[in-house]
N, C-alpha and C positions, 0 to 999 in steps of 0.2 A: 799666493798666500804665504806668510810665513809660516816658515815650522814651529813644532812647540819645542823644541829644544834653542830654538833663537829667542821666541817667547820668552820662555825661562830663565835664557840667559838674562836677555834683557830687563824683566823682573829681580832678578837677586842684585844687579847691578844698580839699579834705581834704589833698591833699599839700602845697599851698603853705600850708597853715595848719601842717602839720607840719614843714617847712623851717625857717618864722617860728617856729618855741618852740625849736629844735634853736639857730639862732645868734641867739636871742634878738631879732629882724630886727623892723623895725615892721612894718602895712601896706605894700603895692606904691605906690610911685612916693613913699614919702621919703624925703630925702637922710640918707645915712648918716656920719657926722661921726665914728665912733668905729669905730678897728679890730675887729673880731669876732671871739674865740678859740674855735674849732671843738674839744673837746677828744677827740683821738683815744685817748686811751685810758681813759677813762670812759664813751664814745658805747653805747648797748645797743647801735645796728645804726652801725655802719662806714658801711654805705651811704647814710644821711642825710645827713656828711660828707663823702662823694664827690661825691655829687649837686649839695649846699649850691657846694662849690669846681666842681664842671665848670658851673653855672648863673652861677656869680659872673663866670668866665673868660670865659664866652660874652656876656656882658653889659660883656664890659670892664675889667673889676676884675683887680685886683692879688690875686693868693693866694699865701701866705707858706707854705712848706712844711720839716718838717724833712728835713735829709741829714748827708751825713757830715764832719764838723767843723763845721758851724754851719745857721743856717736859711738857707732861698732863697727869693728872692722868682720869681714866676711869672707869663706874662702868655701871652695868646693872640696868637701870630707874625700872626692874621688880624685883630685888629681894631688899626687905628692909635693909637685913641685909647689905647688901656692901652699901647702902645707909647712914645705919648709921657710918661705916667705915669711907666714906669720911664725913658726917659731921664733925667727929672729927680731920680732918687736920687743921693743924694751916694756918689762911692768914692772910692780911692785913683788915684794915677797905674798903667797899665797899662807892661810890660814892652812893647818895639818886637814888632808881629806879633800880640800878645796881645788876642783881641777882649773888649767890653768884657763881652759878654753871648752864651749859646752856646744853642745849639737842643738841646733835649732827644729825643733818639733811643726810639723803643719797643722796638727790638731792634736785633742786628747789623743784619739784612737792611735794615733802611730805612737804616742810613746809605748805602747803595750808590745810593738816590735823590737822595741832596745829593752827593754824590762819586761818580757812576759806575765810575771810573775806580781806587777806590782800591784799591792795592797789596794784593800778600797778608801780608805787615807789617803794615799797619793794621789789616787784620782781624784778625791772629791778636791783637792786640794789645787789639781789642776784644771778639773772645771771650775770651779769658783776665782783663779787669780788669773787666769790666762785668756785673752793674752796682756799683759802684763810683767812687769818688774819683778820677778819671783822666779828663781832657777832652783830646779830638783835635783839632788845627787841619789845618784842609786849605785847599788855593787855590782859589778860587771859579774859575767861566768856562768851566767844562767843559758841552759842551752835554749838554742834555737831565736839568744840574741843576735842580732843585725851589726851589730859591736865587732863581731869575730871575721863580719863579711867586709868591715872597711880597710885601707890599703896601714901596713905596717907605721909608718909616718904618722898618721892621721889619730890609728889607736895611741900611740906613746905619745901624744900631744892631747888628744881629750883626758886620759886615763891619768889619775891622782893615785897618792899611795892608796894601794892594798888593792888597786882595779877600783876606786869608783869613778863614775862618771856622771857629768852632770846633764840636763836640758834642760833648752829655754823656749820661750813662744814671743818674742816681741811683737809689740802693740801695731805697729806704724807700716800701713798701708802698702810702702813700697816690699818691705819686707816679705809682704803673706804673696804680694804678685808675684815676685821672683822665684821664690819656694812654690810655688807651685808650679813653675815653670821650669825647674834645675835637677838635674837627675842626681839621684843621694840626699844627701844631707849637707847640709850648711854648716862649716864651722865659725863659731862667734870668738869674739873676745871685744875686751872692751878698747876703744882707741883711743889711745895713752898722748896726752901733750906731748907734739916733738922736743920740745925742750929735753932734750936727756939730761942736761945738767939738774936739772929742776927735779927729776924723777928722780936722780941719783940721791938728792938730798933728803925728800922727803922720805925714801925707801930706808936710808938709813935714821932719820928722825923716827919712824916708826917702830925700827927696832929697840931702842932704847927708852921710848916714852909709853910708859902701862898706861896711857887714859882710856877711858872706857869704849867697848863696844862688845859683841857677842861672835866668842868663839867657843874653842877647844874646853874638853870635858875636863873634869877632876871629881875628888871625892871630897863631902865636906866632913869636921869632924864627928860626925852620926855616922857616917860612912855611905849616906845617900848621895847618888849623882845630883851634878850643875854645874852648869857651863859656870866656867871663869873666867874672866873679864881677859881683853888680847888687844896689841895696839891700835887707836880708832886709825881708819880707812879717812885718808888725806883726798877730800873731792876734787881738791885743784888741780889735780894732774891727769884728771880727765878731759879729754875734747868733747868741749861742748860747742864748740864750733867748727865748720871745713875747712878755715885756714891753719887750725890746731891739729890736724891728722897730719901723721907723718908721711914724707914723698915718697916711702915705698909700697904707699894705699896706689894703685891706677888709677882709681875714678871714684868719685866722693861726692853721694846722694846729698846736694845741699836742702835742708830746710830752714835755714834760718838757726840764730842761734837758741840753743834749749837753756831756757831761762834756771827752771829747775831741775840743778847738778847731786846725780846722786848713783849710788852702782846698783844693781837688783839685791835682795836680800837671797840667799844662797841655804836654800835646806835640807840637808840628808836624811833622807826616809827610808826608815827599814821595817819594814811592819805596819804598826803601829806609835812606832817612836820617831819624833820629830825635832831634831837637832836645829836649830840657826846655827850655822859657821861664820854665817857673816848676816849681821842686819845693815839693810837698807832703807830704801826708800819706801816698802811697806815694813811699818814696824811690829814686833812679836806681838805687840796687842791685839792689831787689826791683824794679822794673819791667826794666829788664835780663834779670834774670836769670828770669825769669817768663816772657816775652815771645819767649826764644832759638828762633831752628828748631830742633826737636829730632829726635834721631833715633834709633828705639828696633829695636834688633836682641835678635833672638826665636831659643834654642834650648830644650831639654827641663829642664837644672839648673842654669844659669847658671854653671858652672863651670867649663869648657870651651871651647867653640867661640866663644859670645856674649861673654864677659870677653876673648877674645882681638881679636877683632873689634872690641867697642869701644873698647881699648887702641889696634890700628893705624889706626881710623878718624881718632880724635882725634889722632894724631900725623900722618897725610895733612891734615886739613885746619889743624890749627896751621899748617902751614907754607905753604899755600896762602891763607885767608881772615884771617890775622894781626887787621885792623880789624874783622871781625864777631863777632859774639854767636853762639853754635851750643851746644847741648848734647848730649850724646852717652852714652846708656845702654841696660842689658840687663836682660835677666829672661831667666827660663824659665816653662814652659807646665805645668811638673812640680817647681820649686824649692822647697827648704825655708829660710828665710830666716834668710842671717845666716853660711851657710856660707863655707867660704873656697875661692879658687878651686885647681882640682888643682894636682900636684907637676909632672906635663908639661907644662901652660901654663905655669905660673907658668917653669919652665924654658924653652920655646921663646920665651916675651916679652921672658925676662932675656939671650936671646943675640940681641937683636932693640935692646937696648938700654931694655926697655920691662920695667915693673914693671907686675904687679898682686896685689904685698904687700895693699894696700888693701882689696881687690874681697871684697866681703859680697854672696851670692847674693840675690836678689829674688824674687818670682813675680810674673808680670802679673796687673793688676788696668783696672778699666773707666777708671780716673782717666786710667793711665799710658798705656795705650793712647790716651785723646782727646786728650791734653795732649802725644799724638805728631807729627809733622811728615811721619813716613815711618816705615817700619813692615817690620824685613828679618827674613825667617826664613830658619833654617837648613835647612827643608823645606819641601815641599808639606803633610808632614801638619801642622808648626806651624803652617800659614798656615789650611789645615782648621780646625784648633781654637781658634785666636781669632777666624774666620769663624762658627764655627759658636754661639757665645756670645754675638760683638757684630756682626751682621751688617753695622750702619752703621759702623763703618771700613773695610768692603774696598776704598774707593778708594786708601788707602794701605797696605795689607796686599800685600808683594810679596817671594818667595822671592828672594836674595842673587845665587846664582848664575844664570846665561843660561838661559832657556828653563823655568825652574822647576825643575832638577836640585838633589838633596840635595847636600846635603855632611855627609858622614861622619863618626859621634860616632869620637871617637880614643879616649875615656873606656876605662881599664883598658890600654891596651896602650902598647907604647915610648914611647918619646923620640921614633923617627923616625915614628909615626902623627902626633903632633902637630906635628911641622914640617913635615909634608907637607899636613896641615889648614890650618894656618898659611897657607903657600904660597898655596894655593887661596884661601882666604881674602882672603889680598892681593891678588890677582889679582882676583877678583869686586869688588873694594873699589874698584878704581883704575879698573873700567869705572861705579860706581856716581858717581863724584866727578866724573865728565867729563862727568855728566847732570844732578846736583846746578846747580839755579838759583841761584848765590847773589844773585840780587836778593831770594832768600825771607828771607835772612839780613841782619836788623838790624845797624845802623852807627850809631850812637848818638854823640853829641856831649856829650863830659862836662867836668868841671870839670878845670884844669889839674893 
């Protein structure tokens, strides 16, 4: 019988002769002179080109990978040598703050190992866009960062002035394999048309041309912060294709060319304040407005008690949180969608000074519910039955009024039911906004 060490042998030899046909690769130990196109969407097993890219990473090598608006180029945060690699790709001038190159995240959770510290903003910010076109910069220095543990190289290459640093989660499949499969961290950047002359041009076109796009802070003359306008970001000089990555890429995950050419938009979060350095291809509106605490109040038809409630909430914190971002909606647990809200709300809101002409009934669904902030019902038993559906929200799943007391459908009866619902209403509202943390609540720095 053979041994298992001939076994073995003869297993790791079969693979690596299978590696070598998949990227076309000579023999071990010759120099490779000519990028490698990995093609992911002809490959019979995906996992040949996982492998192929986590052996090349490990080994040093540069791997070119598609994302969203153009390719990126990839390198192991743990070995220096592919480190200095990519230092030497050509790019454009960076915006003040903006690192050149950002750490690729496996999930929310690990970011809280390079940022301990980071805000509930940042996360919600990262669960909501990721994975996704959206890079987060945070301030290095925080003990018990992951930052302090990678090789000198790697730090002076992620690290922007003052120590920040940015991460990213890209969208596209090959990516999330490989990072799961590659010790450390992944460094990104984006992978620049070899044309250097072309780069050269536009780099300097940019410094000279103010056209619009969103960067760097100022003061206006009120003396309040806002971003003022920085030169716009030239898309053409992104590889959107693999014949566009330069031959000091090794191996080049082809998918086809990316039709839509665009960079990530780039945010620095500190707290609760959230700078664009750079907009991209999700714009300040959708990120804004994606991003907002939001606050979903739960009764039976959405017509009644929850349309009223969301009406006075948003007119309590308009006037209190003016500079943040908040969104404020309802459903019912029993709604039919599209209804309009009753004749006694709608009456008790219009002598209130509040309209909900507008208000189209909803029903809760699993989306609305995660992409909630806080979560009010109008009973124990609403709170019962979106517990009893989605059991993982009940940390924000919490009846309106003190101590878990209903409050009262007014549904079918007078005028004065509803403005005595109303009433209470308000009342439980104005003990809920004295608890309300607005550091959860984004503060965004936009264009003038």
């Amino acid at each position: 019988m053979e041994s298992l060490g001939v076994k073995l042998y003869s297993f790791l030899s079969a693979w690596r002769e299978r590696i070598c046909q998949v990227t076309e690769l000579g023999p071990p130990n010759v120099t490779q002179l000519m990028t490698k196109i990995l093609d992911w969407r002809k490959t019979e097993d995906p996992r040949d080109v996982i492998h192929t890219a986590v052996q090349a990473l490990a080994e040093g090598h540069l791997v070119a990978f598609p994302n969203d608006g153009h390719y990126m180029v990839a390198a192991s945060g743990l070995r220096p040598h592919s480190i200095e690699k990519m230092n030497g790709l050509l790019g454009p001038d960076r915006q003040p703050g903006e690192p050149r190159a950002v750490l690729m995240m496996r999930s929310v959770g690990e970011l809280l190992d390079y940022s301990p510290s980071a805000s509930d903003v940042a996360l919600r910010i990262a669960q909501r866009c990721w994975p996704g076109p959206v890079d987060l910069v945070f301030q290095d220095g925080e003990q018990g960062s992951l930052i302090d543990s990678l090789p000198q190289a790697t730090r002076d290459l992620v690290l922007a002035e003052e120590g920040w640093f940015g991460v990213s989660n890209p969208r596209h499949e090959a990516f999330l394999q490989v990072a799961r499969l590659t010790a450390g961290p992944l460094v990104l950047m984006p992978a620049w048309r070899s044309d250097s002359s072309m780069l050269s041009k536009v780099t300097q076109a940019t410094k000279s041309d103010p056209s619009p796009a969103i960067s760097g802070e100022s003061k206006t003359s009120n003396g309040n912060r806002s971003l003022h306008r920085s030169p716009r970001f030239d898309n053409s000089i992104l590889a959107n294709e693999p014949s566009q990555v330069s031959e000091d890429v090794a191996f080049v995950i082809d998918s086809g060319t990316i039709d839509r050419v665009g960079v990530t938009t780039v945010v620095r979060v500190d707290g609760n304040r959230c700078e664009i350095l750079r907009e991209g291809l999700m714009t300040a509106e959708n990120l804004s407005s994606s991003t907002s605490y939001t606050v979903l109040i739960v009764c039976t038809g959405n017509t009644c008690r929850s349309p009223m409630a969301e009406s006075l909430l948003k007119d309590k914190l308009k006037a209190q949180v003016e500079s943040m971002t908040f969104r404020i909606v309802s459903a019912g647990v029993a709604a039919q969608p599209g209804g309009p809200a009753s004749e006694g709300a709608l009456q008790a809101m219009k002598e209130r000074g509040l309209s909900l002409d507008d208000h189209q009934s909803r029903s809760i669904s699993q989306s609305l519910l995660e992409r909630s902030d806080l979560i009010l019902t109008m009973t124990s038993n609403h709170r019962q039955a979106i517990l009893s559906r989605w059991p993982h929200v009940s940390s924000k799943v919490f009846c309106l009024a003190p101590a878990g007391s209903d409050i009262s459908d007014p549904y079918g009866g007078p005028i004065e039911a509803y403005r005595k619902c109303a009433d209470r209403i308000d009342q439980c509202l104005d003990e809920w906004v004295e608890k309300l943390d607005t550091k959860s609540f984004p503060t965004w720095i936009k264009n003038v």
